[in-house]
C-alpha positions as CSV (number, residue, x, y, z in Angstrom):
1,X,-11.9,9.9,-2.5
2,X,-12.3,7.3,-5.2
3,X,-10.8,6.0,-8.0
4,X,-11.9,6.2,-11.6
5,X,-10.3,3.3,-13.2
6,X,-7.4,4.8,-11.7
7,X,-7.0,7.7,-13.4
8,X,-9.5,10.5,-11.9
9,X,-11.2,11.6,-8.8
10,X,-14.3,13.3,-7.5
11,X,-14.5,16.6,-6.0
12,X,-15.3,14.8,-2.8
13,X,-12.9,13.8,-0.1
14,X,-13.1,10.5,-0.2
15,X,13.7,-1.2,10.7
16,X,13.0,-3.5,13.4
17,X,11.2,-6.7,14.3
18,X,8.5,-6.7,16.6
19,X,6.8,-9.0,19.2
20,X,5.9,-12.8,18.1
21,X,2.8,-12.6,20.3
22,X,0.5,-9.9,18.0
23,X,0.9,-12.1,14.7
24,X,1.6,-15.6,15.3
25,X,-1.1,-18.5,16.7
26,X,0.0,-20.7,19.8
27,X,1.9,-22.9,17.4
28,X,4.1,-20.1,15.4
29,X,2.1,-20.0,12.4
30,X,1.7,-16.6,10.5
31,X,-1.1,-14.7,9.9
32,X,-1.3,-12.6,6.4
33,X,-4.0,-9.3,7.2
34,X,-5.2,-7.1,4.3
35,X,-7.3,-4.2,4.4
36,X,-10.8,-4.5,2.7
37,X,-12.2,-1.6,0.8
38,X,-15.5,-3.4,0.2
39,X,-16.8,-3.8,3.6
40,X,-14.4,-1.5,5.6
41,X,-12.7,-4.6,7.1
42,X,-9.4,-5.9,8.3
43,X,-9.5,-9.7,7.0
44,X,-7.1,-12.2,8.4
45,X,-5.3,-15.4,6.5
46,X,-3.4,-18.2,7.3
47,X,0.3,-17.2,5.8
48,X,0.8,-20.2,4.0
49,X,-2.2,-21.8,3.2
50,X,-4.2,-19.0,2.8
51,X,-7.3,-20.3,4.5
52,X,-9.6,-18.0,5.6
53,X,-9.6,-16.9,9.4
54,X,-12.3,-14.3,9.8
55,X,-12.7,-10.7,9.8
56,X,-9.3,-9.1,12.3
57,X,-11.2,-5.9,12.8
58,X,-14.6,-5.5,12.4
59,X,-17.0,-2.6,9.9
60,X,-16.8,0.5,11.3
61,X,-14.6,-0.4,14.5
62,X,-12.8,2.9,15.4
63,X,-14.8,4.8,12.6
64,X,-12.8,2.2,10.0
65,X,-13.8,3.6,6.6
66,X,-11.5,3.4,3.8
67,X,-8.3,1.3,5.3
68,X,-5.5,1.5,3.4
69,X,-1.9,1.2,4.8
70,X,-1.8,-1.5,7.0
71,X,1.6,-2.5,9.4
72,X,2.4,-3.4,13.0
73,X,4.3,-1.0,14.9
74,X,7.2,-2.4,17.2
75,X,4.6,-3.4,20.2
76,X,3.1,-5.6,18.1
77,X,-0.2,-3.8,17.4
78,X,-1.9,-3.2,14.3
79,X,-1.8,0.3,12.4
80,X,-3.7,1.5,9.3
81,X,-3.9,4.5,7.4
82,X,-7.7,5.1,7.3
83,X,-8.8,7.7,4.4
84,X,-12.3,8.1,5.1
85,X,-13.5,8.3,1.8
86,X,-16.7,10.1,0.7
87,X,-16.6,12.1,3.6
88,X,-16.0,16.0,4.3
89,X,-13.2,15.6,6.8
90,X,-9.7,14.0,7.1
91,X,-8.4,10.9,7.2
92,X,-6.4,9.2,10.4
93,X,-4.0,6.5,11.6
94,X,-5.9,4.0,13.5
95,X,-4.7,1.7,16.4
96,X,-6.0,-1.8,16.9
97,X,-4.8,-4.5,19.6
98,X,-2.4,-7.0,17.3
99,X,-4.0,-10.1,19.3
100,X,-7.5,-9.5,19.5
101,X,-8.8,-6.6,16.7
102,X,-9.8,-4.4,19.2
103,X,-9.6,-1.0,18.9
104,X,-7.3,0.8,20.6
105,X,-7.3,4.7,20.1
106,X,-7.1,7.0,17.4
107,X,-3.3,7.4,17.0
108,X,-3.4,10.0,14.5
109,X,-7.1,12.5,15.0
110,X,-9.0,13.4,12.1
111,X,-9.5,16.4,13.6
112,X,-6.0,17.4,14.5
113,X,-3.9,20.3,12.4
114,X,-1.6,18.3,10.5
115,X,-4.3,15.1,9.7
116,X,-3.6,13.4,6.4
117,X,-6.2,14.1,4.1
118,X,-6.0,11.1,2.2
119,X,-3.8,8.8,3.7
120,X,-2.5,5.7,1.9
121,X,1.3,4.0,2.5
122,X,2.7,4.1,6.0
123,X,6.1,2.5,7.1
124,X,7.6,2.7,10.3
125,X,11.2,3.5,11.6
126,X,13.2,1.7,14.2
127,X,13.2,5.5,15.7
128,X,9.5,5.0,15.9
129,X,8.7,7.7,13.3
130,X,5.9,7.1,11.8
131,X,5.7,8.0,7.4
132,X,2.6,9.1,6.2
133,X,1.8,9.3,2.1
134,X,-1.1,12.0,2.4
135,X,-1.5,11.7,-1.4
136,X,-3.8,15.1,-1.8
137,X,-4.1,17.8,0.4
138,X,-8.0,18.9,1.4
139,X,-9.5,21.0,-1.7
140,X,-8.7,17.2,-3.3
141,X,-6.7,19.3,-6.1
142,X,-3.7,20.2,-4.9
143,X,-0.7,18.1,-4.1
144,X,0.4,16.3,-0.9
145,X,2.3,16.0,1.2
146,X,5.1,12.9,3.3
147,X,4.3,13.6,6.7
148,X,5.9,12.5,10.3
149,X,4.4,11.4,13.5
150,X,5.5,10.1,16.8
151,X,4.1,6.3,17.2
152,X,3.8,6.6,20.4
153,X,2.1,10.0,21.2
154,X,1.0,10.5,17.3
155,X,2.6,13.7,17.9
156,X,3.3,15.8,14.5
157,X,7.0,15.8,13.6
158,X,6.8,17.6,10.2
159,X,6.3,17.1,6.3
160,X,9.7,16.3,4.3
161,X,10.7,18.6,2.0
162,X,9.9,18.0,-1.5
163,X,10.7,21.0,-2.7
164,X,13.6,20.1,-5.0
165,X,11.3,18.1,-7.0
166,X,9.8,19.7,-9.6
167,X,6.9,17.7,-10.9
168,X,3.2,17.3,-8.8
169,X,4.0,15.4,-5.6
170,X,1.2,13.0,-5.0
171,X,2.2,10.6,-3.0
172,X,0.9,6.9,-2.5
173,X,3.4,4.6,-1.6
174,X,6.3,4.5,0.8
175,X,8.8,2.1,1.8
176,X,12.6,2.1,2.9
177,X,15.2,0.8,0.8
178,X,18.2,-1.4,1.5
179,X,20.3,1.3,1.9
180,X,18.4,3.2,4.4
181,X,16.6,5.4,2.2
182,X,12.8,6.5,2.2
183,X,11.4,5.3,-1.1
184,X,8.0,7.1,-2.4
185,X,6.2,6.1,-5.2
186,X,4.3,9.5,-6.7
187,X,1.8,10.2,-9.2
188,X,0.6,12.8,-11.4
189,X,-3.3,13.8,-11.0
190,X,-2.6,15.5,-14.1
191,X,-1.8,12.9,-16.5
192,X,-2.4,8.8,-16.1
193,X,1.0,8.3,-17.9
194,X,3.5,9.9,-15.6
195,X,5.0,8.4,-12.7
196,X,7.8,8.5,-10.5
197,X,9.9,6.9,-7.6
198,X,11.4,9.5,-5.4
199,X,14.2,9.4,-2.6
200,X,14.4,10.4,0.6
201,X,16.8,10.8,3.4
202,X,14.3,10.1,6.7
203,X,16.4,11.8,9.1
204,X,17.0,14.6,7.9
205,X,14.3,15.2,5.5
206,X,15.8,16.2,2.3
207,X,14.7,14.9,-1.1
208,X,17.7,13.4,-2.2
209,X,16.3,12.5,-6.2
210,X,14.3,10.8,-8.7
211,X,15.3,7.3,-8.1
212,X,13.0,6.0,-11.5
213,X,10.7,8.2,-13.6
214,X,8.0,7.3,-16.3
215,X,9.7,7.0,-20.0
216,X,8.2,5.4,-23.4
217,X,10.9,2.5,-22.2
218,X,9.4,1.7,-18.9
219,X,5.9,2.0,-19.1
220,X,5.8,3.3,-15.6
221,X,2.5,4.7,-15.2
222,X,0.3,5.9,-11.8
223,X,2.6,3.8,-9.3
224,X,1.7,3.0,-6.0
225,X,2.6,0.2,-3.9
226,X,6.3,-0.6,-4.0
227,X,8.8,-3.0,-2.0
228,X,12.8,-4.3,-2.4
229,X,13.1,-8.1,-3.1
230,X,14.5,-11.0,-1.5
231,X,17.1,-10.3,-4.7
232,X,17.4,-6.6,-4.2
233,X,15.4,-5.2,-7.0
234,X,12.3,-2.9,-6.1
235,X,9.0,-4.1,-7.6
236,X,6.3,-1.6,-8.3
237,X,2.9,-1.5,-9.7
238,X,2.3,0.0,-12.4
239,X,-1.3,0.4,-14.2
240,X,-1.7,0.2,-17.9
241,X,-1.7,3.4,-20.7
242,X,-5.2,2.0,-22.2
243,X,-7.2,-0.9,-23.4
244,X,-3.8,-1.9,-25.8
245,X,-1.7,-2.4,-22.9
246,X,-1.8,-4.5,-19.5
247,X,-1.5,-3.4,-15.8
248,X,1.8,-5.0,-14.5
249,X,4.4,-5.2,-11.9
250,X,7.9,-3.4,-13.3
251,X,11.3,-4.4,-11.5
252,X,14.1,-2.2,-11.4
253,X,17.6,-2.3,-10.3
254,X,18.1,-1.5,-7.0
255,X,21.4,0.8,-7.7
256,X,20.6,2.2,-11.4
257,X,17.2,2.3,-11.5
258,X,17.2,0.5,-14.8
259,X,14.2,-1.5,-16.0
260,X,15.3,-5.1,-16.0
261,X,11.9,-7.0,-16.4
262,X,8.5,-7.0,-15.7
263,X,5.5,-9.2,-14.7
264,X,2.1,-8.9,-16.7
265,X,-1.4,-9.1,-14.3
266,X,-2.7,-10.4,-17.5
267,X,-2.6,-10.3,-21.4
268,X,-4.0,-8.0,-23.6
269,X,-7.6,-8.6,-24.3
270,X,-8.1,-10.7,-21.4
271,X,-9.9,-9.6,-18.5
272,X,-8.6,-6.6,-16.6
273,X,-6.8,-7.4,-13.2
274,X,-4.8,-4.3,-11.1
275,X,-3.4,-4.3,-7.7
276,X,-2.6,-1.1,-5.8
277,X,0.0,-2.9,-3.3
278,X,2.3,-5.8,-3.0
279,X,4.1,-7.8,-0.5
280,X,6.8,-10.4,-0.2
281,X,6.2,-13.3,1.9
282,X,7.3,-16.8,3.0
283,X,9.4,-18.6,0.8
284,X,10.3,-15.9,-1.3
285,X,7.0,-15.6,-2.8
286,X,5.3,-12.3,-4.1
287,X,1.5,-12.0,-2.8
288,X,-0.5,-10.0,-5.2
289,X,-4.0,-8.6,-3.9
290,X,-6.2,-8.1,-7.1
291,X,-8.4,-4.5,-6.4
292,X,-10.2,-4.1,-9.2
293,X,-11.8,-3.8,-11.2
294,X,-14.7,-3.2,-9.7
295,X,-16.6,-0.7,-7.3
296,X,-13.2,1.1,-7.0
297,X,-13.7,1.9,-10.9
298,X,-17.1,2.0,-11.2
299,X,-17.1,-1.2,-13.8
300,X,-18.7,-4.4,-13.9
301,X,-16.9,-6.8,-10.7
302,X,-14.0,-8.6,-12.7
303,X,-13.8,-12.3,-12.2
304,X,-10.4,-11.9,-10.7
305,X,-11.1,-8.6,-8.2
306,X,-10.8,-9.5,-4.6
307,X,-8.1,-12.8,-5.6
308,X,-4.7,-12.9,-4.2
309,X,-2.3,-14.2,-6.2
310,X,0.9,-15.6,-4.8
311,X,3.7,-15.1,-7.7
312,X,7.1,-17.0,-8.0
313,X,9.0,-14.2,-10.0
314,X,11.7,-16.2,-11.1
315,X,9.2,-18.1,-13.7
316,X,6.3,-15.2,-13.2
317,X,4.0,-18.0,-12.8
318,X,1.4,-17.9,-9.9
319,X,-1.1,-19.8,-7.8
320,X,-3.9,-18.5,-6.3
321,X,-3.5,-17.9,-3.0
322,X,-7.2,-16.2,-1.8
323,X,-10.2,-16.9,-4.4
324,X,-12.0,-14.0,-6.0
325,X,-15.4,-12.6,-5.1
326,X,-16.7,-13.9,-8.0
327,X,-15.5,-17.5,-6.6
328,X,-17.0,-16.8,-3.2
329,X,-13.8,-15.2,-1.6
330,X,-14.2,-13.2,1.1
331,X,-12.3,-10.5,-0.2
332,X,-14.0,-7.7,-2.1
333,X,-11.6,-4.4,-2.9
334,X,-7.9,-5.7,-1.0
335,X,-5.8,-3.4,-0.5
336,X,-2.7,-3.0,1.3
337,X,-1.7,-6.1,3.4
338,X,0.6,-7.6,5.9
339,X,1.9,-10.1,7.7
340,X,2.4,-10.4,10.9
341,X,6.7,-10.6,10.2
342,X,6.5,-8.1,7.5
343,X,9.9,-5.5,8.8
344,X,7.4,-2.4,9.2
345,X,9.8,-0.2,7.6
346,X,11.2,-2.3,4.6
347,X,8.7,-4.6,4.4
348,X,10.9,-7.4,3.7
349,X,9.2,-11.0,5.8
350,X,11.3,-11.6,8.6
């Protein structure tokens, strides 16, 4: 499945802390992993001075096409959410050894009755259930589906039920919120301009509301990656209406859901600049993996795509953390990403 500047697709598939040993060198330093889109890569960095430490896990290991959720699980080894783009089958989960990049097994099969078609956010519970957004279900029109699976065995456990929600569930990302809820970011394959953040209870299941929908106020639009602050406040993407606006990151308080500010990827009429996820890191910091544009959207490589920008978002200002391609970076199409003390069910650096 790909991405037509966000907005279309083809007809064609496309909280715990874990062991020190999988994401930490010798001397305790922090490792920062993001999945490559580009080159069907995992790509390593060093956490805090983002210097480059060579491909984690390399093309093609384990069948690796199309990572996209990336986390390690509570024995320290390395999941992601593969989607297998472009091809006619499902997409998997996919175990690699946290130390070495190795793979491991195929933790969720491809070819098993409940495989995610297109998998793309994963968290993971301290009960070791592991959360699935399968964002479109295998005729790559209808809706999908938040499905459950064992970590351990990658047993099915079941799809929660969405049912009181009444608009197109498509989901993308997931993450759990302070107060112990399942947050899921959804859009609409109908129209670019919706978008919503849903809640969840994980235990039972049960769609408990629409924590923050899209309104002429928020500019919400298409939202995928998602995560709760050092200050409490969830941060989302969001991607822009048209050529008149910007693609952004909107923060909203945690309790009301109100829009209380937002960060711009750029200003209008400069070059465009989008990221599908984001992640909160040492010292507070916000690290912001620039996707495209580029061979996700069919356009011309922009000369920010494949940059990671790390954001202070107390004065919005940034440095950048990872050069673009168009630098020499070694990043083409980033995607999800984490470090090695990201919680891997609220994401928050440990």
């Amino acid at each position: 499945m790909k991405e037509k500047d966000d907005l279309t697709y083809t007809d064609v598939p496309v909280v715990s802390t874990h062991s020190d040993s999988a994401q930490c060198s010798s001397v305790g330093q922090d490792f920062l992993n993001f999945g490559d889109g580009s080159d069907n890569t995992v790509k390593r960095f060093d956490a805090v001075s983002g210097v480059f430490l060579g491909t984690f896990v390399v093309p093609g290991s384990g069948g690796l096409n199309g990572p996209r959720g990336l986390l390690f699980d509570h024995e320290g080894n390395l999941l992601v959410s593969n989607q297998n783009p472009g091809q006619h089958k499902n997409g998997n989960v996919l175990k690699y050894n946290g130390n070495t990049g190795a793979f491991l097994s195929e933790l969720v099969r491809f070819n098993g009755k409940n495989a995610p078609f297109a998998p793309r956010g994963i968290v993971l519970s301290d009960a070791n259930v592991l959360f699935v957004a399968d964002l479109i279900d295998k005729n790559n029109k209808n809706p999908g589906e938040l499905r459950t699976y064992d970590v351990t065995t990658g047993n099915f456990l079941g799809n929660l039920d969405h049912s009181g929600f009444s608009g197109p569930f498509y989901p993308r990302g997931v993450v759990f919120g302070p107060d112990g809820l399942l947050y899921v970011s959804i859009f609409n394959i109908s129209n670019p301009l919706d978008g919503w953040v849903l809640q969840f209870d994980p235990d039972t299941g049960e769609f408990i509301g629409v924590f923050v929908g899209s309104t002429v106020f928020n500019n919400l639009h298409r939202p995928e990656g998602l995560v709760f602050g050092p200050d409490g406040h969830l941060y989302v993407t969001s991607f822009r209406r048209d050529e008149n606006d910007t693609d952004k990151i909107l923060i909203f308080d945690r309790n009301t859901g109100v829009l209380l500010d937002k960060i711009d990827l750029y200003n209008v009429g400069e070059p465009r600049a989008f990221a599908q996820a984001i992640l909160f890191g040492p010292d507070g910091k916000l690290f912001v993996p620039i996707t495209g544009p580029g061979p996700l959207t069919g356009d011309p490589l922009g000369p920010d795509t494949g940059s990671v920008r790390r954001y202070d978002v107390q004065s919005k200002t940034f440095d950048v953390f990872v050069p673009p391609a168009s630098e020499g970076g070694p990043l083409g199409e980033p995607w999800y990403l984490t470090f090695g003390n990201t919680n891997p069910a609220t994401f928050a650096y440990q």
